[in-house]
C-alpha positions in Angstrom: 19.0 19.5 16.3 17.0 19.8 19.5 14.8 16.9 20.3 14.4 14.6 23.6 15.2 11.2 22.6 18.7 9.9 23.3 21.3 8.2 21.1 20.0 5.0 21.6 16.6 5.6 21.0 17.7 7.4 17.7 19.8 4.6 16.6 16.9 1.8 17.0 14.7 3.9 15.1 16.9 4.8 12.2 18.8 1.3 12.4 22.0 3.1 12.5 24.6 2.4 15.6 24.7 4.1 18.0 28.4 5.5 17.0 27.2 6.7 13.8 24.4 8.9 15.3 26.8 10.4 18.3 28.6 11.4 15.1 25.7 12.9 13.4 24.4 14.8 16.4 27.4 16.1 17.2 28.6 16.9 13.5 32.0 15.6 13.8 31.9 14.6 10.0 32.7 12.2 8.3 28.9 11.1 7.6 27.3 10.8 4.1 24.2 12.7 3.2 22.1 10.0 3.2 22.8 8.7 6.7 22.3 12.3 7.5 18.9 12.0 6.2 18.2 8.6 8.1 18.6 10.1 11.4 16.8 13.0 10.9 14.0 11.1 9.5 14.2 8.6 12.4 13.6 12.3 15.0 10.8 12.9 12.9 9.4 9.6 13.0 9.9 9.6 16.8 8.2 13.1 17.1 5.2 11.9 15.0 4.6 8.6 17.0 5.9 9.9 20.8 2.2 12.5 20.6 0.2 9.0 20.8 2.0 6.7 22.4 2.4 6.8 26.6 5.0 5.2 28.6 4.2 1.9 30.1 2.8 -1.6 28.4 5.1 -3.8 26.6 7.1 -2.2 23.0 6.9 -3.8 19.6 9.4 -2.4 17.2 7.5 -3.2 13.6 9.2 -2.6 10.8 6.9 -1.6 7.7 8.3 -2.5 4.6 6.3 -1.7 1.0 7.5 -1.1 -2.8 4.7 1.1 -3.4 3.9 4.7 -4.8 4.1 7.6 -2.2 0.7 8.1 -2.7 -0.1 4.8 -1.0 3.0 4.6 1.2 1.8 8.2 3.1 -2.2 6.6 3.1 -0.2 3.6 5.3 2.1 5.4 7.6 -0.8 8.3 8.2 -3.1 5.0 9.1 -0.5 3.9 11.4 -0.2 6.4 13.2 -3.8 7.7 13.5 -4.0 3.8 15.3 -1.1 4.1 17.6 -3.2 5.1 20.9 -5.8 2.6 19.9 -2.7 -0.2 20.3 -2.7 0.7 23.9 -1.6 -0.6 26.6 0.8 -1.6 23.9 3.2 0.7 22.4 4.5 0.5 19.4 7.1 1.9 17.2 7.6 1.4 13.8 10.4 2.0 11.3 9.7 2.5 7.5 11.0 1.1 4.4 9.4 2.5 1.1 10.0 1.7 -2.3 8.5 3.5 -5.4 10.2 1.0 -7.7 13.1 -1.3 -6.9 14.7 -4.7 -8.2 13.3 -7.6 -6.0 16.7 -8.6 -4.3 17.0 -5.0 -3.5 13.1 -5.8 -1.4 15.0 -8.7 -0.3 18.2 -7.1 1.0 16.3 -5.0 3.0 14.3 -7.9 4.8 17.6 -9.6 5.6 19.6 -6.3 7.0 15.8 -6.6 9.4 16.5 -10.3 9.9 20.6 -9.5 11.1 19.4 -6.1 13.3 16.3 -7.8 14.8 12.3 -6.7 14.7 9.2 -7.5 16.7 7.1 -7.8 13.4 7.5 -7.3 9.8 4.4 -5.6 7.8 5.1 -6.3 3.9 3.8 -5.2 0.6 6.0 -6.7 -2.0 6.0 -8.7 -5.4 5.2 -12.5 -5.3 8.6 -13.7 -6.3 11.3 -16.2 -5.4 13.6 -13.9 -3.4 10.8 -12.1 -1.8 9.6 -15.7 -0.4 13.5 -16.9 0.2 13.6 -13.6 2.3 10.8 -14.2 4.5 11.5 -17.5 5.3 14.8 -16.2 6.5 12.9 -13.6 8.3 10.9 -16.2 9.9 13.7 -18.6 10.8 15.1 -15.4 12.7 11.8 -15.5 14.7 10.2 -12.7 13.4 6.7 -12.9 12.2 5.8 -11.5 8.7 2.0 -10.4 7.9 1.3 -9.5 4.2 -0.8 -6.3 3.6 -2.8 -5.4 0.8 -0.9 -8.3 -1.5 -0.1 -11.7 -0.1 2.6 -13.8 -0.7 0.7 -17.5 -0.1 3.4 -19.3 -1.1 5.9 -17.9 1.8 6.3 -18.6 5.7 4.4 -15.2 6.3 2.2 -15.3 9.0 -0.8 -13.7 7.8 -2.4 -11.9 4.8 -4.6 -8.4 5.8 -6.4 -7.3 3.1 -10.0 -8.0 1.0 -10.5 -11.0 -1.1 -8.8 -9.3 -4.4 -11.1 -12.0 -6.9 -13.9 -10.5 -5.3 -13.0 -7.3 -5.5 -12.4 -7.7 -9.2 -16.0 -9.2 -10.1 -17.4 -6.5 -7.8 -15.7 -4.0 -10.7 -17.0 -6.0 -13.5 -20.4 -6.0 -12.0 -20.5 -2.0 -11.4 -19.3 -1.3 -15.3 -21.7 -3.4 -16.6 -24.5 -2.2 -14.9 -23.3 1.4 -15.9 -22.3 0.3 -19.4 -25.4 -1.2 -20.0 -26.1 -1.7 -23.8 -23.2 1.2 -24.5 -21.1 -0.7 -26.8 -17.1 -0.2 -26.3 -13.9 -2.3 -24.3 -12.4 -1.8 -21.1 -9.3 -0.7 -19.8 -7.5 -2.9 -17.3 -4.6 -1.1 -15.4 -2.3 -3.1 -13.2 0.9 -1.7 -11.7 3.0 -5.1 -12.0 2.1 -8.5 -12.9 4.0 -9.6 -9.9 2.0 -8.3 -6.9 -0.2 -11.2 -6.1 -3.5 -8.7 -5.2 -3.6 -6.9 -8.5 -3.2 -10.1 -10.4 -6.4 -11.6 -8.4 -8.4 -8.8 -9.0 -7.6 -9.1 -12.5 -8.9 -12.9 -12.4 -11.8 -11.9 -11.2 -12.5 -9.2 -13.6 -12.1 -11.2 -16.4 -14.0 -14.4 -15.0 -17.1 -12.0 -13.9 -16.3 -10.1 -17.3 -17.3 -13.5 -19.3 -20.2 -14.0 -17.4 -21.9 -10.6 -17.9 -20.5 -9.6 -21.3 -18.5 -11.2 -22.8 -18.9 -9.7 -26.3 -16.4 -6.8 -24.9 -12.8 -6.9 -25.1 -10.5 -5.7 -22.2 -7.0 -4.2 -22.7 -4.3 -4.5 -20.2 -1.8 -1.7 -19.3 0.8 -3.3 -17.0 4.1 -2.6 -15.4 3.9 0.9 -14.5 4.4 0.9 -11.0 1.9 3.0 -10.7 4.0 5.9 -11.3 2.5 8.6 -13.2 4.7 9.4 -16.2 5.0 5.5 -17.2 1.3 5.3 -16.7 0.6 8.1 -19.0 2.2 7.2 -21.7 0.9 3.1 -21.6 -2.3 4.1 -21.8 -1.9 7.0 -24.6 -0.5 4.2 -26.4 -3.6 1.5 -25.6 -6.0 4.3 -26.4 -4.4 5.5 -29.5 -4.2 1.4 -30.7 -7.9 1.0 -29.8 -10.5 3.7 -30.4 -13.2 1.5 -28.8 -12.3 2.1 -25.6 -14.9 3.7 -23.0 -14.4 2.8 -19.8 -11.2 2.0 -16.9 -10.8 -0.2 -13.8 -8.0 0.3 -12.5 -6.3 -1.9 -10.1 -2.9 -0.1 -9.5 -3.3 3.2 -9.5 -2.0 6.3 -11.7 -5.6 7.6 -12.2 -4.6 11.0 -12.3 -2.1 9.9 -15.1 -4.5 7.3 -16.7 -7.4 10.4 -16.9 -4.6 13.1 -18.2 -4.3 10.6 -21.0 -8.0 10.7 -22.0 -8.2 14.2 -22.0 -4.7 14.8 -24.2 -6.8 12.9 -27.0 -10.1 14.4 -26.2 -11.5 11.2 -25.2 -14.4 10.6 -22.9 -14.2 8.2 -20.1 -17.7 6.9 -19.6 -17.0 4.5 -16.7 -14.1 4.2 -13.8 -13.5 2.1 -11.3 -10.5 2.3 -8.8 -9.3 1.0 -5.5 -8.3 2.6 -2.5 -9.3 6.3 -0.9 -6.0 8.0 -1.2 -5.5 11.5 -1.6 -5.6 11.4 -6.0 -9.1 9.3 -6.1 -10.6 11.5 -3.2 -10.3 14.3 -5.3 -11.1 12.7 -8.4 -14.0 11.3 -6.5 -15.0 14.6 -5.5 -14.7 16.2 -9.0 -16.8 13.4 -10.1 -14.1 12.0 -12.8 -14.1 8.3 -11.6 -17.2 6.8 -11.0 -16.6 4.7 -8.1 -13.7 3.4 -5.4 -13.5 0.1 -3.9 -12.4 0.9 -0.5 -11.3 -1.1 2.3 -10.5 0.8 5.6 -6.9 0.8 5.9 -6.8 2.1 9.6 -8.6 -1.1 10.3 -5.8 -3.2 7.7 -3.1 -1.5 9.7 -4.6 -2.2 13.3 -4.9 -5.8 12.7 -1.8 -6.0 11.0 0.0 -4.5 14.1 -2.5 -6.9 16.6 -1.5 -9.9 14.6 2.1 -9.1 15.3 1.6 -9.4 19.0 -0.2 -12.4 18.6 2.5 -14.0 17.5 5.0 -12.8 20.9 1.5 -13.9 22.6 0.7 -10.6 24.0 -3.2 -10.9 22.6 -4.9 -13.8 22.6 -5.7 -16.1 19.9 -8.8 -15.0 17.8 -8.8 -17.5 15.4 -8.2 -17.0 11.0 -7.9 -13.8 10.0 -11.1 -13.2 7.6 -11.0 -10.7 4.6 -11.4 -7.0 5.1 -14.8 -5.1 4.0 -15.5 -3.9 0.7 -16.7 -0.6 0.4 -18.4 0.6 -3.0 -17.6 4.5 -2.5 -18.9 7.0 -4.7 -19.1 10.9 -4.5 -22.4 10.8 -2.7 -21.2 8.6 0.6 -17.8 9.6 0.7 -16.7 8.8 4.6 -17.1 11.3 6.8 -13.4 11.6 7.9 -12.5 11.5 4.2 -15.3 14.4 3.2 -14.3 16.8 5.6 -10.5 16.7 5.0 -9.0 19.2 2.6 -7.2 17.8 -0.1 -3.6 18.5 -0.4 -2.6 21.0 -3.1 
């Protein structure tokens, strides 16, 4: 396993000690696959980041922690690290906890096994629950600062929130359907990845409330708890679609698209309107192919840059620059796709 990094550098990054890694390097056994795995992932991590980071300027070890689907989790880490040299003089390294699905206390274990080993900076996407909360105030009382991404968690010692206002992201949907509804008559599918994540739940507030306001003649059916995972996603909407024959049109605040769209086709269903969030890899193709309608973007780069400067804010390495507002909305649709995002080749 050639590589340039030494044992201590390895065992930061993976969380490991140092011990364990000496064994792993040097294969003296004794070492389960999965702490295998952890260093190896740890070199790779350190390969990816050490091509845009320089020597010099202080370090900030963030750990990024996120029960998300891989879809989003590789949009995060490949924002990251496309920001890296624009961190600079600063360097930072980061260490990555994902989670396609888990148990909250599981979320929470992980926050306090940060809290005992140490961190610059948590960056979190997690449910809005008790032990989530109860794990950031630990977090916090540790001194290490917290900054929500995407989903808050208002009711916890985080920091910060990064992310767009969620309620009006949610009437900005309602708005779009209805103007490409028009008199078509027909109900809406809602799709939300869990209740508990604070975002989703906002922007399904303000669906509903903007909903009311501009028609409130059509009904809207909720597919929930999902994770956003596409075999659960397919089948809850085969079963809202085969309950309700009315339905026409999807926004869809957690994701599965490619599941949620499978689904309409199996039943030879037309999809007349959809709305989704976020530019990852599945709704730039789906964009592309012209099978949702629109995407309500927010740059994530941007999210991930602030995230990371808010961090260091909080060791006072930046100065203070006062709240930290809301993130643009972007209404994207197959016509003014960005041009980063137009030019890249989809994967598969």
């Amino acid at each position: 396993m050639r590589h340039p990094y030494t044992i201590r550098e390895i065992a930061r990054q993976s969380g490991l000690s140092t011990a364990t890694v000496d064994r792993v390097l040097n294969s003296r056994g004794n070492v389960r696959d999965s702490t295998l795995r952890e260093v190896h992932e740890a070199i790779k991590d350190l390969d990816r980041q050490q091509a845009q980071v320089r020597i010099g300027g202080r370090t900030f070890m963030i750990d990024i922690v996120m029960q998300t689907p891989e879809r989003f989790s590789t949009a995060v880490r490949e924002a990251l690290e496309a920001e890296l040299a624009s961190l600079h003089p600063a360097v930072v390294r980061s260490r990555f906890h994902f989670r396609e699905t888990c148990p909250p206390q599981d979320l929470a274990d992980t926050l306090d096994k940060i809290a005992k080993r140490g961190s610059q900076g948590v960056i979190l996407k997690a449910p809005d629950v008790p032990e989530i909360a109860a794990a950031v105030g630990r977090l916090v009382a540790a001194g290490i600062p917290v900054v929500t991404l995407v989903t808050d968690l208002p009711h916890s010692a985080r920091l910060a929130y990064v992310g767009i206002d969620n309620r009006a992201a949610g009437a900005t949907a309602a708005y779009l359907l209805e103007q490409w509804l028009g008199d078509r008559p027909g109900n809406v599918l809602t799709t939300i990845s869990r209740g508990s994540f604070r975002g989703e739940e906002e922007r399904e507030m303000g669906f509903r409330s903007a909903m009311r306001l501009v028609d409130p003649r059509r009904s809207l059916v909720e597919v929930t708890d999902s994770d956003g995972l596409d075999a659960a996603q397919r089948d809850l909407v085969l079963e809202a679609l085969e309950r309700d024959e009315d339905i026409v049109a999807v926004y869809s605040m957690g994701g599965g698209n490619l599941a949620t769209l499978d689904a309409f086709d199996t039943l030879g269903r037309p999809c007349a309107v959809f709305v989704a969030h976020d530019l990852d890899h599945d709704n730039t193709r789906l964009l592309r192919e012209r099978r949702i309608s629109a995407v309500l973007h927010h740059d994530l780069r941007q999210d991930v840059r602030r995230a990371c400067q808010t961090v260091m804010r909080a060791h006072k390495a930046l100065p203070d620059d006062g709240p930290t507002l809301p993130s643009a909305i972007q209404v994207v649709t197959p016509f003014n796709l960005p041009p980063d995002v137009a030019a890249a080749p989809i994967p598969g």
